[in-house]
SEFILUM-841752 format. One line per field, with one value per residue: residue in three letters; x, z, y of N, C-alpha, C in turn. Coordinates in steps of 0.05 Angstrom, whole numbers, plus 5000, padded with zeros to 4 digits. Layout:
<recs>
residuo (ALA/...)
n_xx (X/...)
n_zz (Z/...)
n_yy (Y/...)
ca_xx (X/...)
ca_zz (Z/...)
ca_yy (Y/...)
c_xx (X/...)
c_zz (Z/...)
c_yy (Y/...)
</recs>
This chain:
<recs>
residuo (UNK/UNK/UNK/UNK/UNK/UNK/UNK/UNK/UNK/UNK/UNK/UNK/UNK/UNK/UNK/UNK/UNK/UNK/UNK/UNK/UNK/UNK/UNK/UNK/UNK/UNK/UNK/UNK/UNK/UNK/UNK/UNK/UNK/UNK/UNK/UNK/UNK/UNK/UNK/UNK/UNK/UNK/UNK/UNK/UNK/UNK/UNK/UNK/UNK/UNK/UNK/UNK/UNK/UNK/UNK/UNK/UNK/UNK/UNK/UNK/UNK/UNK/UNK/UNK/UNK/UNK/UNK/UNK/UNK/UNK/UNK/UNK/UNK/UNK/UNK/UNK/UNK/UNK/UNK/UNK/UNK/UNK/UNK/UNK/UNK/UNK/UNK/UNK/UNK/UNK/UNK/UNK/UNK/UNK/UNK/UNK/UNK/UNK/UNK/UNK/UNK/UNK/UNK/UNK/UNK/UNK/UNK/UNK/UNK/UNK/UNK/UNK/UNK/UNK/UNK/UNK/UNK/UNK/UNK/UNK/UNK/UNK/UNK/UNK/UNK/UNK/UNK/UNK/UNK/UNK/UNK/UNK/UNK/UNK/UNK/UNK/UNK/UNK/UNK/UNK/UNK/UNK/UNK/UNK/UNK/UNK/UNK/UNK/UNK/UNK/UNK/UNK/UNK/UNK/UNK/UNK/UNK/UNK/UNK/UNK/UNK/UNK/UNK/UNK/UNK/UNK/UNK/UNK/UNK/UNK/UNK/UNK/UNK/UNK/UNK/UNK/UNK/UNK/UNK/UNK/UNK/UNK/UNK/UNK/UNK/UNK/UNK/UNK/UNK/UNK/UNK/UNK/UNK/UNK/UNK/UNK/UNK/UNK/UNK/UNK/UNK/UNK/UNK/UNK/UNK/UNK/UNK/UNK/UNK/UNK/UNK/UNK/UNK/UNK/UNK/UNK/UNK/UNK/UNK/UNK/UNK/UNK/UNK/UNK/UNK/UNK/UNK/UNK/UNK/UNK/UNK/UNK/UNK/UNK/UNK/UNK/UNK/UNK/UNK/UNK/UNK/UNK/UNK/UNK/UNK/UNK/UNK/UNK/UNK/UNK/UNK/UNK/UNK/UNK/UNK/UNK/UNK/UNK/UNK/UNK/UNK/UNK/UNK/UNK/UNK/UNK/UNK/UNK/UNK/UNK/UNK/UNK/UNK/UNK/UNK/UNK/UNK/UNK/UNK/UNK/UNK/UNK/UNK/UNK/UNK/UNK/UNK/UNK/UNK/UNK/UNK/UNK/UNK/UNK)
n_xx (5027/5064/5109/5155/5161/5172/5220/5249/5266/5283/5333/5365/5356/5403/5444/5454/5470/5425/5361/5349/5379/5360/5314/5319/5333/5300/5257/5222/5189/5228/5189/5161/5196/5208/5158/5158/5202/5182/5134/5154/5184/5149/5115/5151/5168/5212/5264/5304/5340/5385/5377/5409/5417/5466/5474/5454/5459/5455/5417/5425/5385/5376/5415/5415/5368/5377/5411/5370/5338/5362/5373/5326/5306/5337/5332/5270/5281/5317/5282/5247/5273/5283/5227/5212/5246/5221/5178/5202/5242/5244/5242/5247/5208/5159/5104/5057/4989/4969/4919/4932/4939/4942/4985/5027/5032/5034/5058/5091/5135/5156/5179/5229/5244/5220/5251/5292/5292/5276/5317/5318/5278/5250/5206/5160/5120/5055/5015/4947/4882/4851/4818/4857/4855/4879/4895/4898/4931/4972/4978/4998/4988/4943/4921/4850/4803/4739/4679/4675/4680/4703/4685/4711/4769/4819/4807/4845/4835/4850/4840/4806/4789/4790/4762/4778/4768/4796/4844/4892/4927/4936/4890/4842/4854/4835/4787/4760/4738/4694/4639/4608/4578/4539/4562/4606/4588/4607/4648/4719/4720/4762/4757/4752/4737/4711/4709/4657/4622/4570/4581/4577/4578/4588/4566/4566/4544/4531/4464/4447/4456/4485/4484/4522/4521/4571/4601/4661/4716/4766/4787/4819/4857/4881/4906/4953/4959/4922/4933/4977/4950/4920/4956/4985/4937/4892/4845/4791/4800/4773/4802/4845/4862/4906/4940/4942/4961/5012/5018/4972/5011/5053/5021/5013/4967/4906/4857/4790/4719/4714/4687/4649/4637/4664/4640/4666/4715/4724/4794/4824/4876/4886/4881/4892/4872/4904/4933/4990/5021/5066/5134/5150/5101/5077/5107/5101/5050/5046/5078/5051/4993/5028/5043/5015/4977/4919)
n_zz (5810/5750/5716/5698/5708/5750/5750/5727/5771/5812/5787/5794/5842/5857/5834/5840/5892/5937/5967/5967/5925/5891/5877/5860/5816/5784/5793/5837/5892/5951/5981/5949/5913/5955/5955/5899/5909/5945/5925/5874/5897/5928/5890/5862/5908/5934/5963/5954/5966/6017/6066/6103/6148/6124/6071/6016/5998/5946/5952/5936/5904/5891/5859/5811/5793/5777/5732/5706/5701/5670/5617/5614/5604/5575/5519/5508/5498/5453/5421/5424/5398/5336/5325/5329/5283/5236/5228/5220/5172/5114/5103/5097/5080/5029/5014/4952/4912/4854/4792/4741/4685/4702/4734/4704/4667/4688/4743/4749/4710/4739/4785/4789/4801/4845/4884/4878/4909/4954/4968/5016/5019/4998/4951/4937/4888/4873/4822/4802/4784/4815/4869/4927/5004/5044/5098/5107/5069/5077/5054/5037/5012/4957/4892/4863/4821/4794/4824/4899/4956/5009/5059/5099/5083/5060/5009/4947/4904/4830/4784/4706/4696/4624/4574/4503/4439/4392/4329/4285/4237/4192/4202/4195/4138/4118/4134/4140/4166/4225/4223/4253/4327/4320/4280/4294/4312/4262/4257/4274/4342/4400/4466/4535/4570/4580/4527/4519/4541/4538/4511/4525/4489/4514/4489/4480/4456/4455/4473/4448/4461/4462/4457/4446/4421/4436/4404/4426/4389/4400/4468/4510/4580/4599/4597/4570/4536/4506/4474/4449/4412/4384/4359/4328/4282/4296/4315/4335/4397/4463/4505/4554/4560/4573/4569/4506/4485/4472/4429/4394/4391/4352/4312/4306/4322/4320/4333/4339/4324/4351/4368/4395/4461/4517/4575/4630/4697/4763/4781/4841/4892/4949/5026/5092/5142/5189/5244/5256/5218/5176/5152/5101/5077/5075/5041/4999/4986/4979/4923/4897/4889/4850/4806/4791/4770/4719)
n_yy (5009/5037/4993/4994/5047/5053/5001/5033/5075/5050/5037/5082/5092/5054/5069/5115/5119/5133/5143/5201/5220/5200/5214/5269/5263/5228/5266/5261/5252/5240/5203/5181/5151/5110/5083/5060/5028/4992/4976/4946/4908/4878/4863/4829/4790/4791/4814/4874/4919/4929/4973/5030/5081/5115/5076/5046/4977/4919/4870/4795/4780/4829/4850/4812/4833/4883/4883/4858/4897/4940/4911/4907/4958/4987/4959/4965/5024/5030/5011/5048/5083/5058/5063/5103/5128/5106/5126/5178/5164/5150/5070/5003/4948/4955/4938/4939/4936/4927/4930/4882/4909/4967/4968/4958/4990/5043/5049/5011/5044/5076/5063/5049/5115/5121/5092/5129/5174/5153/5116/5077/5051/4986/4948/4919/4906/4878/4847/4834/4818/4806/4823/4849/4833/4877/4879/4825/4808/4839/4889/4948/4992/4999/5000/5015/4998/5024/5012/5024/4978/4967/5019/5030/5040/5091/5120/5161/5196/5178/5194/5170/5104/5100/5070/5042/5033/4990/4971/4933/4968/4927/4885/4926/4944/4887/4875/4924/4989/5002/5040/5047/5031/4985/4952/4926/4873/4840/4839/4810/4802/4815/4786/4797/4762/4695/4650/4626/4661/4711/4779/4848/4912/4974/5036/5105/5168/5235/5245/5196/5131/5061/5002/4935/4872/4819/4769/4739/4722/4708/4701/4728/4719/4760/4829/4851/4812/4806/4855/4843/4806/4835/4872/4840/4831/4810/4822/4867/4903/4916/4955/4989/5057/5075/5024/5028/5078/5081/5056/5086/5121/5108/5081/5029/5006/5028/5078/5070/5077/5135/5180/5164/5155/5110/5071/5095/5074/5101/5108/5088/5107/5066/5053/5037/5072/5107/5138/5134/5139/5111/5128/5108/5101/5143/5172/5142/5140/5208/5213/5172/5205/5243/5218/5180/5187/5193)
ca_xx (5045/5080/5124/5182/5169/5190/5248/5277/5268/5300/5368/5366/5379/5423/5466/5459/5464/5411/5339/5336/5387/5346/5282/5316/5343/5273/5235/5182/5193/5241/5172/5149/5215/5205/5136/5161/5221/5153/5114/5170/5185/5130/5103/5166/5165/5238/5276/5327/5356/5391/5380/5418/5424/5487/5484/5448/5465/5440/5414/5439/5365/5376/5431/5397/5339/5379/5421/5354/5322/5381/5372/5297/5301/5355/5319/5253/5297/5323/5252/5234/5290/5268/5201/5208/5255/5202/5166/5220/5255/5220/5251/5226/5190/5136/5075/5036/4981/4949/4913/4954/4951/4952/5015/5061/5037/5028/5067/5123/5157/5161/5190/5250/5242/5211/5265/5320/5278/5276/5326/5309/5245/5242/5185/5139/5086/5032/5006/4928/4858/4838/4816/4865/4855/4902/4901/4902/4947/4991/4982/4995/4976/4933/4906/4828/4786/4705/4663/4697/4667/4704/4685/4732/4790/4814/4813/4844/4825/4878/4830/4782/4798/4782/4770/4769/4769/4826/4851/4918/4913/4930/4865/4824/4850/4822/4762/4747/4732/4664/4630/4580/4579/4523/4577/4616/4585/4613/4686/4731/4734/4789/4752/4769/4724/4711/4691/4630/4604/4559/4580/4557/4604/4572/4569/4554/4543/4515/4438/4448/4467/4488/4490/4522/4532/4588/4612/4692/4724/4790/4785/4840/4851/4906/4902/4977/4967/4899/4941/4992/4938/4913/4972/4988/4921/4881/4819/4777/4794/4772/4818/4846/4875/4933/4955/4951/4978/5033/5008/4970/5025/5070/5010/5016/4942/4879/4832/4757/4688/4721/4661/4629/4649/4650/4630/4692/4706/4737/4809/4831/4899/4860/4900/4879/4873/4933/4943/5013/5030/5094/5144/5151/5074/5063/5133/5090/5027/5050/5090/5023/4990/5041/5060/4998/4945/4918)
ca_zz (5798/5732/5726/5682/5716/5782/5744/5721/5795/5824/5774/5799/5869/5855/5812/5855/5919/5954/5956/5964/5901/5862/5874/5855/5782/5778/5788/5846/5920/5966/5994/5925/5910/5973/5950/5875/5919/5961/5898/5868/5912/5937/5858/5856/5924/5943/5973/5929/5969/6048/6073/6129/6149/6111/6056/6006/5982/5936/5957/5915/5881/5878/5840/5796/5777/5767/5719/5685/5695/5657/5594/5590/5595/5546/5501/5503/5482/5431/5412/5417/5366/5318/5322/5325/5268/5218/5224/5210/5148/5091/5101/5098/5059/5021/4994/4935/4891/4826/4767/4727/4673/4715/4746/4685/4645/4694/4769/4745/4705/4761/4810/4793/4805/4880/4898/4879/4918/4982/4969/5042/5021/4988/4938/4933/4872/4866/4807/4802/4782/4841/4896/4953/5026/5058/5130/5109/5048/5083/5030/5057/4985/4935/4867/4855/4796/4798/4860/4923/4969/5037/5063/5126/5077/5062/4978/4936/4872/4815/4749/4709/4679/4603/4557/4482/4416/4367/4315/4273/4202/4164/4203/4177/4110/4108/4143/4141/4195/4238/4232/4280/4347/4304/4252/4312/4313/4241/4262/4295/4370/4425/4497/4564/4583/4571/4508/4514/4551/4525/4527/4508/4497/4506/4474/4484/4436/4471/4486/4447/4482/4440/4471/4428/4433/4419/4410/4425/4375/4417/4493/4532/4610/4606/4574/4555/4515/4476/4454/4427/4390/4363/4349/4298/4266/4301/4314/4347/4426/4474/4527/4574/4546/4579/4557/4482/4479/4455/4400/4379/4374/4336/4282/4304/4329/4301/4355/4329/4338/4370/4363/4414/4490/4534/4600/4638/4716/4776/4801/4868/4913/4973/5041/5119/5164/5206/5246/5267/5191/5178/5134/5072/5068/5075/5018/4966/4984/4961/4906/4874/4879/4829/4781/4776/4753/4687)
ca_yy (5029/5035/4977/5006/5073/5036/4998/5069/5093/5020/5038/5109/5088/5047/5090/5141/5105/5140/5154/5222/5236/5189/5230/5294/5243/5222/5277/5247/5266/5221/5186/5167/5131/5085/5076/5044/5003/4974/4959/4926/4878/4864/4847/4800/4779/4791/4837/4881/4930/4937/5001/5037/5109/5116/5071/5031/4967/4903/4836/4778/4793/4862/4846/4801/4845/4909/4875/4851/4926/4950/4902/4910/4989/4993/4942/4989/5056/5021/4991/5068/5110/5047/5065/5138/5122/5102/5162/5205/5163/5125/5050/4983/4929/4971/4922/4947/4917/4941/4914/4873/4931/4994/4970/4952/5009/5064/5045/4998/5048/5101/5058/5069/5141/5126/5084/5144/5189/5136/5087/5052/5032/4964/4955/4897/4905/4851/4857/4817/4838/4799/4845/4835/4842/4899/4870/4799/4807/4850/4909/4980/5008/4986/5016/4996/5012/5019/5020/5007/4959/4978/5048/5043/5042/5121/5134/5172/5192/5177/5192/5157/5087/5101/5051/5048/5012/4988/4946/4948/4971/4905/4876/4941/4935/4862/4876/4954/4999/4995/5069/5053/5000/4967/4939/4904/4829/4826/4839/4803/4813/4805/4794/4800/4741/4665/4655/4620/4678/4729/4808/4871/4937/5000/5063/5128/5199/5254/5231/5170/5104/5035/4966/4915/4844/4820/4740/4745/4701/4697/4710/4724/4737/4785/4860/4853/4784/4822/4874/4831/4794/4856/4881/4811/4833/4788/4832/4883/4902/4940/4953/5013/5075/5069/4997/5034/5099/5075/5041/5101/5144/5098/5078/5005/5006/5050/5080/5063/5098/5158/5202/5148/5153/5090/5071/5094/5073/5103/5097/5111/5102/5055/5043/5034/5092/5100/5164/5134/5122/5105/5156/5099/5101/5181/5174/5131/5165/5228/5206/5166/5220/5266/5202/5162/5204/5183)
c_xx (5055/5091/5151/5185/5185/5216/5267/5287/5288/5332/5380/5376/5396/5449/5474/5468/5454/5392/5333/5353/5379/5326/5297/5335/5310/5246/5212/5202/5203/5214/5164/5173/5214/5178/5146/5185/5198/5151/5134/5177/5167/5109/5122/5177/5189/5246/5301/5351/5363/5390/5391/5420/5442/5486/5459/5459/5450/5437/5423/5412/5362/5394/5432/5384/5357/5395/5397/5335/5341/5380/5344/5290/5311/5345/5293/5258/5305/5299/5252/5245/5280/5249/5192/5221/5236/5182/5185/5238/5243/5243/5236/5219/5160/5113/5064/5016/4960/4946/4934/4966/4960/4980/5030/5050/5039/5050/5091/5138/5172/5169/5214/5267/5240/5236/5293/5315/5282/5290/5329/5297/5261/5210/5183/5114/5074/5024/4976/4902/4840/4840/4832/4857/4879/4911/4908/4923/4973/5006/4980/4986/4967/4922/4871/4817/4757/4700/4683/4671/4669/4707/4692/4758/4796/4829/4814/4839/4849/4866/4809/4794/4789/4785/4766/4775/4793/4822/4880/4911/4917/4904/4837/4833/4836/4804/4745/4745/4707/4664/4613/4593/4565/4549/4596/4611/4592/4646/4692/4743/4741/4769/4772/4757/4726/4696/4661/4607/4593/4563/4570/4578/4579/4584/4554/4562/4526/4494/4438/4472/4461/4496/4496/4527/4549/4602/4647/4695/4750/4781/4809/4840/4860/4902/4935/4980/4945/4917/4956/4979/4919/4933/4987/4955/4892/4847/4816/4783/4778/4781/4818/4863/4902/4954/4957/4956/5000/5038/4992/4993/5049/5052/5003/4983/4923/4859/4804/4739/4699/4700/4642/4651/4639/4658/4660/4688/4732/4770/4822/4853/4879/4889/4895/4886/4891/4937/4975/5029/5060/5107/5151/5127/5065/5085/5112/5068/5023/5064/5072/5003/4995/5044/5044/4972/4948/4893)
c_zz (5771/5729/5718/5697/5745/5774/5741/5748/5808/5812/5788/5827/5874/5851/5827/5887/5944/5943/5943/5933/5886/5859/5863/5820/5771/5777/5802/5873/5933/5976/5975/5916/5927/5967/5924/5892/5924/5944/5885/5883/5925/5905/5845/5876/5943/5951/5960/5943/6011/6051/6097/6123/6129/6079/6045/5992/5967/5947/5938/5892/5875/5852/5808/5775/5769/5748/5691/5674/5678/5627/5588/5576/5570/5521/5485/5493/5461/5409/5400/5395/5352/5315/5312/5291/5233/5215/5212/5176/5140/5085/5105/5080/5063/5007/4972/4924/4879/4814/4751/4701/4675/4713/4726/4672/4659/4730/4760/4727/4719/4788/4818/4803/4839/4896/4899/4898/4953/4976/5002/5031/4998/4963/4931/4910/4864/4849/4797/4797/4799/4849/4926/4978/5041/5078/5119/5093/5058/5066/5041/5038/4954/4908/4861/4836/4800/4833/4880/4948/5010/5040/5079/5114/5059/5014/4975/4908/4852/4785/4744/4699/4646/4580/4522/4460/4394/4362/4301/4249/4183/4174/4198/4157/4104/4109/4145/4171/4196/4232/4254/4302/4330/4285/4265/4310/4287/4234/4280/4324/4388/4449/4507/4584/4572/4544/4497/4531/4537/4536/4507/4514/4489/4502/4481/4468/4448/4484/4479/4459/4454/4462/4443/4439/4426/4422/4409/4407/4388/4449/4505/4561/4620/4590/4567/4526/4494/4468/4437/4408/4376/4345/4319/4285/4269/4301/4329/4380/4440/4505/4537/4557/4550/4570/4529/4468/4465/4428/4379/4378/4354/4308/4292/4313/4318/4328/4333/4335/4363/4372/4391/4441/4504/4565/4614/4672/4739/4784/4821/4880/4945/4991/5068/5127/5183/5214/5254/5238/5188/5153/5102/5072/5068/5038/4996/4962/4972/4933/4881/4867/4847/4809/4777/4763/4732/4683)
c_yy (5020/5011/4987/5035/5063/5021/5020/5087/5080/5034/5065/5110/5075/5055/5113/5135/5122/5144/5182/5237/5219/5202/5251/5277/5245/5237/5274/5251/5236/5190/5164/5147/5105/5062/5049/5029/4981/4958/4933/4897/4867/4851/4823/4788/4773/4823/4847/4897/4928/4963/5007/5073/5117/5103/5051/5003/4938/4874/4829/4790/4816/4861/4843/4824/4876/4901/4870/4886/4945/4949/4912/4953/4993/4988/4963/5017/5051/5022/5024/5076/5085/5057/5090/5138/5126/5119/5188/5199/5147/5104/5033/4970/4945/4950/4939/4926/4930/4916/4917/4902/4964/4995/4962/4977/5035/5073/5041/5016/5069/5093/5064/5100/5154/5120/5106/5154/5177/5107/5074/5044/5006/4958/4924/4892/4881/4855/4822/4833/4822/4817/4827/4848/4859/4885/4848/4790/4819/4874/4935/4994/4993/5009/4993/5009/5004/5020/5007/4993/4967/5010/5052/5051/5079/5120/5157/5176/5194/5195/5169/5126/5078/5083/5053/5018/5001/4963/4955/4952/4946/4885/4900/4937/4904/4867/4907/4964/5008/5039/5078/5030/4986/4946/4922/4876/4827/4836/4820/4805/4798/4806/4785/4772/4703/4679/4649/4646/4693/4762/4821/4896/4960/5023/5093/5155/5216/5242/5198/5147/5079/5009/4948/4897/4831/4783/4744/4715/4687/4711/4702/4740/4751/4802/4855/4837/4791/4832/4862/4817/4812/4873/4863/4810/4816/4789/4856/4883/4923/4942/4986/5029/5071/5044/5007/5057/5097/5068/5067/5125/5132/5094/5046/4993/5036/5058/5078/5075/5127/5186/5187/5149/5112/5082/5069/5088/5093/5092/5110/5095/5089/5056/5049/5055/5095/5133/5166/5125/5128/5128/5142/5097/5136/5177/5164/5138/5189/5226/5188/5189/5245/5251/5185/5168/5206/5205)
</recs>
């Protein structure tokens, strides 16, 4: 039998001190009540209750155990409105994790905004262009860019991740501005890689396609710390739209080859399957949706 359904029956005759007005508490026919007394004690090997025509009352272990069938029920109702709880209001320690420059230029300044919205929640952003593990990392919502790797995990689509070209104008006045990709290996450029590596930025104009190669003169491993060294005139980047919007609407950066498209990638809202999902993950779910789409 049940075990808790037999503790709720056990308190019932107690409380009630009889069988037959605990069956009509409980809902299960006078017979069935004697049945979950049986089970019970005979699964803890003692005897709980004296019975007489007249009257019910508790062994010392009846005693005992209805005292303990009291705490664990209670304990479990409790357990439940918590539980139910979190379905119904958005609280909690919320995980996130984006790329380092999604999330300062595009997440972090709209947190503010989430947390007015659901001040329970708590907010956690990771911010890494490592790929983290959800389960292992303990990430209920991630932002990924480019192909996705796990196809159990449920994406959404945010936009594309668009990248482009810049420099500031006192490093075009020194050095001019490129009209083509061709004129690149004889500028100064900012990567995103080691420097002894070898890259190539591509291009695209309607049918025509451009591969260049490009030796970075400075390489750095952060998109925040390029911009600032493009922004001190340093050279040629090519970073995410988003990290320089700003820059082109102040003047403080130049967009470059804008006649040329380049190879832009996916990004999507990632985050495990859950049909029991909690009400601060439906909360930031919907809420990335409306405020992160680029």
């Amino acid at each position: 039998m049940d075990l808790l359904k037999s503790m709720a029956v056990f308190i019932e005759v107690v409380d009630q001190g009889s069988m037959t007005a605990a069956s009509v508490k409980s809902d299960v026919t006078p017979q069935m009540v004697g049945m979950h007394i049986k089970a019970l004690e005979q699964q803890f090997g003692a005897k709980f209750l004296h019975r007489t025509t007249r009257h019910i009352g508790l062994t010392e272990a009846g005693k005992l155990f209805y005292q303990h069938c009291q705490q664990v029920l209670g304990l479990i109702g409790e357990t439940r409105q918590v539980i139910n709880q979190l379905h119904v209001e958005a609280k909690g320690l919320l995980r996130l994790s984006a790329p380092a420059t999604f999330g300062a230029r595009v997440i972090a300044p709209t947190l503010g905004m989430f947390r007015q919205q659901h001040p329970g929640v708590e907010v956690d952003l990771f911010l890494t262009d490592s790929v983290m593990d959800l389960q292992a990392d303990e990430v209920e919502v991630a932002i990924r860019i480019g192909t996705l790797q796990d196809l159990s995990l449920v994406a959404r689509p945010l936009g594309r991740y668009r990248m482009v070209i810049a420099a500031a104008p006192a490093y075009l006045a020194r050095k001019g501005v490129p009209s083509r990709p061709e004129a690149l290996p004889e500028h100064h450029c900012l990567g995103f890689r080691l420097k002894q590596s070898q890259r190539h930025w591509h291009f695209q104009r309607g049918d025509e396609k451009v591969s260049v190669r490009v030796d970075d003169c400075i390489s750095i491993n952060q998109g925040e710390a390029l911009r600032q060294a493009a922004l001190a005139g340093a050279g040629v980047i090519m970073q995410p739209e988003v990290l320089l919007q700003q820059d082109f609407a102040s003047g403080a950066l130049v967009p470059l080859l804008t006649e040329f498209t380049i190879p832009n990638r996916a990004v999507n809202m990632i985050y495990r399957q859950d049909r029991f999902a909690s009400a601060k993950l439906k909360a930031i779910i919907d809420f990335g949706l409306e405020r992160w789409r680029i």
